[in-house]
C-alpha positions as CSV (number, residue, x, y, z in Angstrom):
1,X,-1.1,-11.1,3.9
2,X,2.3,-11.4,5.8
3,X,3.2,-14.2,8.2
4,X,1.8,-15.7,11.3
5,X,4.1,-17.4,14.0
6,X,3.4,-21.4,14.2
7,X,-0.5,-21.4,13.8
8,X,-3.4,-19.7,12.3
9,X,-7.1,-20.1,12.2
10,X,-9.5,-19.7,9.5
11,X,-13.2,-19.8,9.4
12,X,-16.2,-19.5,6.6
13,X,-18.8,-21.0,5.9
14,X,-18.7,-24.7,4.1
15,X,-14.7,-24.6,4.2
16,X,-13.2,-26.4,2.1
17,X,-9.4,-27.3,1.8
18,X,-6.9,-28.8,-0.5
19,X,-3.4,-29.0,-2.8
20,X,-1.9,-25.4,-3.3
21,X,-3.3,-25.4,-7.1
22,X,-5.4,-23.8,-9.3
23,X,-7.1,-27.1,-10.4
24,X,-6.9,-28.5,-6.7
25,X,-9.7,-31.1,-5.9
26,X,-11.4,-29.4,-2.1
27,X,-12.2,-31.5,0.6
28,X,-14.5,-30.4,3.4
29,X,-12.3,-29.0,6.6
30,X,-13.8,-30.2,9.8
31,X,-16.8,-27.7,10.5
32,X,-16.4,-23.8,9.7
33,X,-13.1,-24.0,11.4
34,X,-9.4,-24.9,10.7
35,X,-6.2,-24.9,12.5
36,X,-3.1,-24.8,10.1
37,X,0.3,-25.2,12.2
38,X,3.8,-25.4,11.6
39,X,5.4,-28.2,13.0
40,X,9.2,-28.6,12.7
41,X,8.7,-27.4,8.7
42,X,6.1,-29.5,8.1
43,X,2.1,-28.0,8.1
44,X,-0.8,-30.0,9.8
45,X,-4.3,-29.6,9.4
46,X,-6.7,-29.6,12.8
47,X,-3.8,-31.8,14.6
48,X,-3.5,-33.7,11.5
49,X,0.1,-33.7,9.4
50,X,-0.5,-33.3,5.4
51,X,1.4,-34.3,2.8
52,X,2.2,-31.0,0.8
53,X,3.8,-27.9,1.6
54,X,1.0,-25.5,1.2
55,X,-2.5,-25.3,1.5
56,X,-5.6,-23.6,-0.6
57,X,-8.8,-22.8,1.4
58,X,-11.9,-21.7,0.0
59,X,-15.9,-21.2,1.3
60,X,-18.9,-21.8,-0.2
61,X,-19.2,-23.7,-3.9
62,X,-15.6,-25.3,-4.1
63,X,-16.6,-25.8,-7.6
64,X,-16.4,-22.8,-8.6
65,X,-14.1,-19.8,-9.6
66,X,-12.7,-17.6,-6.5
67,X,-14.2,-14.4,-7.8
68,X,-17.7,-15.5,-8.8
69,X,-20.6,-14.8,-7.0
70,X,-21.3,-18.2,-5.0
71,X,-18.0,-17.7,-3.8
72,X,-17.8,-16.4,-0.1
73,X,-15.5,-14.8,2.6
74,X,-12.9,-16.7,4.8
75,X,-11.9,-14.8,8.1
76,X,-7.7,-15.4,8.5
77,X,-7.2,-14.4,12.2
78,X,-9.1,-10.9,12.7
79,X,-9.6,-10.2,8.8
80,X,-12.3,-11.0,6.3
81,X,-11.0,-11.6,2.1
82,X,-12.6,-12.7,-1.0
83,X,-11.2,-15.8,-2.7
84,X,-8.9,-18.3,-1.7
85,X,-6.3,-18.1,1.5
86,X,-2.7,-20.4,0.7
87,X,-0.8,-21.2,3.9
88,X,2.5,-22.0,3.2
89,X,5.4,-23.4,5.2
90,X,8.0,-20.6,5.5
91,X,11.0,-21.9,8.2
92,X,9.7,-21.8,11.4
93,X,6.4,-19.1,10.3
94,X,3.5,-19.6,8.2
95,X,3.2,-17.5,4.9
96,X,-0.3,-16.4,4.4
97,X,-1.8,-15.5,0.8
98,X,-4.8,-14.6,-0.1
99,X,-5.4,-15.6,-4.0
100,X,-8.4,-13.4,-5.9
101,X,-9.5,-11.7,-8.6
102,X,-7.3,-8.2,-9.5
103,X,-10.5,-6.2,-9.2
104,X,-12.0,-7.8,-6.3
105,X,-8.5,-7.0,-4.3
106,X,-8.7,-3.5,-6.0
107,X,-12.2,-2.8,-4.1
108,X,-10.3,-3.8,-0.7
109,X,-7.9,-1.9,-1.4
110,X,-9.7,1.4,-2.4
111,X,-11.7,1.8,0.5
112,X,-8.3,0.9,2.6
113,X,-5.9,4.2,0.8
114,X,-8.5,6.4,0.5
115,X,-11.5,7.9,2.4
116,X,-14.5,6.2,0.9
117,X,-16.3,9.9,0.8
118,X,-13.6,11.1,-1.6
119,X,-16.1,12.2,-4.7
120,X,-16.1,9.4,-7.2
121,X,-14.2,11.0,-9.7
122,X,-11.6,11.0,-7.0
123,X,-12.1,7.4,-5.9
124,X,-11.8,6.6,-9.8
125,X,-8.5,8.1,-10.5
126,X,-7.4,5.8,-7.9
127,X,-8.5,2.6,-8.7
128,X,-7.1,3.0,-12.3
129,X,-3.7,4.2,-10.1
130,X,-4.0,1.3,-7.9
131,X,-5.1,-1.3,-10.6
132,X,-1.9,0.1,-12.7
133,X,0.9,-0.5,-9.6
134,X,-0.7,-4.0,-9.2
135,X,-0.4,-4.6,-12.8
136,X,3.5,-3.7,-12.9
137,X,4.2,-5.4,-9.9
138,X,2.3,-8.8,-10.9
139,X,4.7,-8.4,-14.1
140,X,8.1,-8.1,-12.3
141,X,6.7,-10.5,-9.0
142,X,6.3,-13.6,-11.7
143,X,6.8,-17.1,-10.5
144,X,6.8,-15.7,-6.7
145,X,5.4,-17.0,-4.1
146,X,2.8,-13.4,-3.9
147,X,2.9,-10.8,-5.9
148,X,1.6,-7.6,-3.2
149,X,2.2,-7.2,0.2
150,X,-0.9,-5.8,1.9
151,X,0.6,-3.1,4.1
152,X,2.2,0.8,2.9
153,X,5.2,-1.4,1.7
154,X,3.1,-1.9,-1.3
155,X,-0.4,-1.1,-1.4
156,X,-2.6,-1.1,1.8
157,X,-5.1,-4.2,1.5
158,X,-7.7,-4.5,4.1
159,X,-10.1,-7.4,2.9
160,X,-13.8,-7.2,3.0
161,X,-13.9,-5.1,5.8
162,X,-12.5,-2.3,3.2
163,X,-14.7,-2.5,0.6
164,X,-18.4,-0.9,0.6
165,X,-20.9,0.1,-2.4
166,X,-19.3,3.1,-3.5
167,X,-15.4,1.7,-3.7
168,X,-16.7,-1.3,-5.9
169,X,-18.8,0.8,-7.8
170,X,-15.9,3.1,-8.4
171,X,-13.6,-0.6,-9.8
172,X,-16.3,-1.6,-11.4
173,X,-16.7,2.2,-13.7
174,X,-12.8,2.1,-14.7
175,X,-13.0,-1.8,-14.9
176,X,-9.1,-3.3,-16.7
177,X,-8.1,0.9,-17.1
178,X,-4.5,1.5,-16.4
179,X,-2.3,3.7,-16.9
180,X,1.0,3.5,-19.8
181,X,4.1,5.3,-20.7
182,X,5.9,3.5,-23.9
183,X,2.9,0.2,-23.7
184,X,4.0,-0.7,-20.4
185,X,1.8,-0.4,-17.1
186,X,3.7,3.2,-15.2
187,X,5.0,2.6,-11.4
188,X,1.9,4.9,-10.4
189,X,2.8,5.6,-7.2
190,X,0.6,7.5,-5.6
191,X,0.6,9.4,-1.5
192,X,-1.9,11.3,0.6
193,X,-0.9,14.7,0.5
194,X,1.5,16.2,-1.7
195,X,1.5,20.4,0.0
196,X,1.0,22.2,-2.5
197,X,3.2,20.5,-5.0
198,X,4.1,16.8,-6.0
199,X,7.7,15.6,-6.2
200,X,9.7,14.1,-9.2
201,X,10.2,9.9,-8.8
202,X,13.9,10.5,-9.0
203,X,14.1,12.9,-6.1
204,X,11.5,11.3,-4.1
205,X,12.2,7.4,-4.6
206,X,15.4,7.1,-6.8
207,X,13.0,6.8,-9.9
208,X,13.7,9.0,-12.6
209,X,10.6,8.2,-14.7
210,X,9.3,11.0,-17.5
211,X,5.9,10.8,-15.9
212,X,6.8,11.4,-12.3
213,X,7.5,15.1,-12.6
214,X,6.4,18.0,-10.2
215,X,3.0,19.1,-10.7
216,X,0.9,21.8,-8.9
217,X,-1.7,21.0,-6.8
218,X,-4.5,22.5,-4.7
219,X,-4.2,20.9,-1.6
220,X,-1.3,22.7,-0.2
221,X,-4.2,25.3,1.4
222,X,-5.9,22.8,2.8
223,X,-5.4,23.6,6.5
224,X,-4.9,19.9,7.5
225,X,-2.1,20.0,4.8
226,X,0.4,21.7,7.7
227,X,2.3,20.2,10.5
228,X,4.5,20.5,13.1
229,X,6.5,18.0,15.1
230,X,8.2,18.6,18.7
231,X,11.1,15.9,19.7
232,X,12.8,16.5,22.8
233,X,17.3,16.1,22.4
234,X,16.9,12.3,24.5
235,X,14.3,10.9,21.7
236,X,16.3,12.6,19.0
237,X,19.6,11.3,20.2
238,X,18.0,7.7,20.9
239,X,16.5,7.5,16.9
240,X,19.8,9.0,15.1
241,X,23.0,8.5,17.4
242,X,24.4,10.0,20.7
243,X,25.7,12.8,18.5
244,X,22.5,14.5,17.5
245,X,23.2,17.4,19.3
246,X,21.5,19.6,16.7
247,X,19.9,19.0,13.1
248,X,20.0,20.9,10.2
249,X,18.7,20.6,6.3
250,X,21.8,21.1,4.6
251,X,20.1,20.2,1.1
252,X,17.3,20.6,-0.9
253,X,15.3,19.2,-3.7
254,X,14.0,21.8,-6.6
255,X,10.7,21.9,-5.0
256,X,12.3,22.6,-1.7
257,X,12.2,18.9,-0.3
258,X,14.8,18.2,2.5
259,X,17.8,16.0,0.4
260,X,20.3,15.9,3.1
261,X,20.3,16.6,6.8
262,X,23.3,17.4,8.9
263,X,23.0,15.6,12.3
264,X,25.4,16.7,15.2
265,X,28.7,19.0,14.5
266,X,29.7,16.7,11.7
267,X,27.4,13.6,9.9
268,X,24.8,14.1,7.5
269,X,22.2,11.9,6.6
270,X,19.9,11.5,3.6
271,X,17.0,12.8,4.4
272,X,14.6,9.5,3.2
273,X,16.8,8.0,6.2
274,X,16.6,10.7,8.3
275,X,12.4,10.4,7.9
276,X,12.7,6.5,8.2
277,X,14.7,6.5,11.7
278,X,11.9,9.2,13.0
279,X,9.4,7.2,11.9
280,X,6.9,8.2,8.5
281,X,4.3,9.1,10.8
282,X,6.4,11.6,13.3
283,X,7.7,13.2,10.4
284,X,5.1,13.1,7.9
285,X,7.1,14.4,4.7
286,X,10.3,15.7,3.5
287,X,8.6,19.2,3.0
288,X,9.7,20.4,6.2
289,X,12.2,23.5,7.8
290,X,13.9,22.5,11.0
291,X,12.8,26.0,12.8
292,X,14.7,25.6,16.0
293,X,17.5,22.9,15.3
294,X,19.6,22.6,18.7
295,X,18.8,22.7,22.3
296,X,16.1,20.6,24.8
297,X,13.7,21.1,22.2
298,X,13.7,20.1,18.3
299,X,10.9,21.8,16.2
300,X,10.1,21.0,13.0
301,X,7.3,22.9,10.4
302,X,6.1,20.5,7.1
303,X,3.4,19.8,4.5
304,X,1.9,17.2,3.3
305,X,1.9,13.3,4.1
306,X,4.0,10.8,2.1
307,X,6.5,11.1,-0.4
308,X,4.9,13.5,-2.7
309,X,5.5,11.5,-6.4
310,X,2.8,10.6,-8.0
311,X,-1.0,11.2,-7.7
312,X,-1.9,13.1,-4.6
313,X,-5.0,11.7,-2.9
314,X,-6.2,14.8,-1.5
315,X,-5.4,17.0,-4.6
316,X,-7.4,14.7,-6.5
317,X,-10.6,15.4,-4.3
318,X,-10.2,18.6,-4.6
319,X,-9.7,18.3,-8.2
320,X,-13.1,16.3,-8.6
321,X,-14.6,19.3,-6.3
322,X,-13.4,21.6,-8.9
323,X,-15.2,18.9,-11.7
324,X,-12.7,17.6,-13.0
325,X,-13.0,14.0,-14.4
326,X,-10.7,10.7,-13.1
327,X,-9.0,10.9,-17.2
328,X,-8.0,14.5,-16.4
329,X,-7.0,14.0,-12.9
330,X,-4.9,10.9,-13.9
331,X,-3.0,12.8,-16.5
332,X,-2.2,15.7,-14.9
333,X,-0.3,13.7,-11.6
334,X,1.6,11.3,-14.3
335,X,2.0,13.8,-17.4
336,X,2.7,11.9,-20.6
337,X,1.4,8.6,-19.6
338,X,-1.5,7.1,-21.5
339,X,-5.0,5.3,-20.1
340,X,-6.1,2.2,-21.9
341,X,-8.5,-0.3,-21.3
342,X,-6.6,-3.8,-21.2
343,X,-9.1,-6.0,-20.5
């Protein structure tokens, strides 16, 4: 869940609090409130120091597991999550992790990457994507601290508030599905909008994975799938350098992505950097043409929204339009990987 400077407060209903451990032994917190602060590296409880490092919260029946259903909600500053909330001393800062069930984080997370009136076939292929990149990170985050982050850095995670009838319903249909290449969980990364067609993992991430290869896809016609960005010389010159006089693509990927772009009379940039300094949501993909490159005045034409490997949200809903099924949508964004139900 990130970290908070010095203090947080949590709230639920009959909070209880104890040891950072699975088999902790609650206590009841004062009220439906708490105050966890950090105090010189050490945490205190409601003005009170305590004798471990971290912290486990949980509301409702302490007794039992964080993902059944007596279990309830704990609001963490302005957000609402399922299961249990760890504060942790981290330097000066307080780490916050919120510990549940895979598929009760996969319902928050659904209704946070995708629009929850994507057709269900739609919202299916991405719970089995999302449930998949979970699974492989889990593997290579053991014995850390968290596994996920909850922003776009790993998978957007947006608590109760997230979920509704139709994302749950959606985790509960492809319930422990994910997706394999060689019996091991894919990096199924996955993006909004792809423009017609989806990049390979190696030139859009550095990933050269068998099933991250270019695909077609329908939702280059999609109107919204166009865009155009203005920047005027000052902004340009203040995001890449004082000598970014002009800009140019001076490299492309096979599907016509922008590799490398010159910047002034002389540098050039990669082109992932050159969209990180602009800021992902100025210049919304690498599928762009720089149409007038020098002058007051920058203008640049693109498609599509993200990096472009992987499943592409709106191609799947349009897919599922089309009737295609979540199996069938899955395998054609990841060609050669294999769904199984683990659990």
């Amino acid at each position: 869940m990130g970290t908070q400077a010095e203090s947080v407060e949590l709230s639920g209903r009959a909070l209880g609090f104890g040891q950072d451990s699975e088999e902790t032994t609650f206590s009841p917190a004062r009220g439906t409130k708490a105050k966890v602060s950090n105090v010189r590296g050490r945490l205190w409880l409601d003005g009170v120091p305590l004798p471990f490092p971290a912290v486990r919260f949980r509301a409702g029946e302490w007794g039992q597991d964080a993902g059944s259903p007596g279990h309830e909600g704990i609001r963490v500053g302005d957000l609402d999550v399922r299961g249990d909330v760890v504060v942790k001393a981290q330097g000066s800062a307080l780490l916050l992790i919120n510990v549940l069930p895979l598929e009760d984080y996969l319902a928050g997370v659904l209704g946070s990457e995708m629009p929850k009136s994507f057709p269900d076939e739609a919202l299916k292929a991405q719970a089995v994507a999302a449930r998949t990149y979970a699974l492989r990170k889990k593997l290579e985050m053991y014995g850390a601290d968290f596994h996920l982050g909850s922003s776009v850095l790993s998978q957007v995670y947006g608590g109760l508030g997230r979920e509704d009838p139709r994302t749950r319903s959606a985790v509960e249909a492809t319930r422990g599905e994910v997706l394999t290449y060689e019996l091991e969980p894919i990096e199924a990364y996955f993006h909004a909008s792809c423009g017609g067609h989806t990049e390979s993992g190696l030139s859009a991430l550095g990933r050269d994975l068998p099933y991250l290869q270019p695909v077609d896809c329908p939702c280059g016609k999609l109107p919204g799938a166009k865009w155009e960005l203005t920047l005027k010389a000052k902004d340009l010159k203040a995001s890449l350098g004082k000598d970014a006089s002009s800009v140019a693509v001076v490299a492309r990927s096979e599907t016509g992505r922008a590799r490398r772009v010159r910047v002034g009379p002389e540098r050039t940039l990669d082109a992932v950097a050159f969209r990180e300094r602009l800021g992902y949501t100025k210049l919304k993909s690498l599928a762009f043409d720089i149409e007038r490159g020098q002058g007051p005045e920058i203008r640049i034409s693109g498609r599509g929204y993200g990096h472009g490997a992987g499943l592409c949200q709106w191609g799947a809903k349009l897919y599922a339009d089309q009737g295609w099924d979540y199996r069938r949508i899955l395998t054609h964004y990841y060609p050669g990987a294999e769904l199984q139900t683990l659990y």
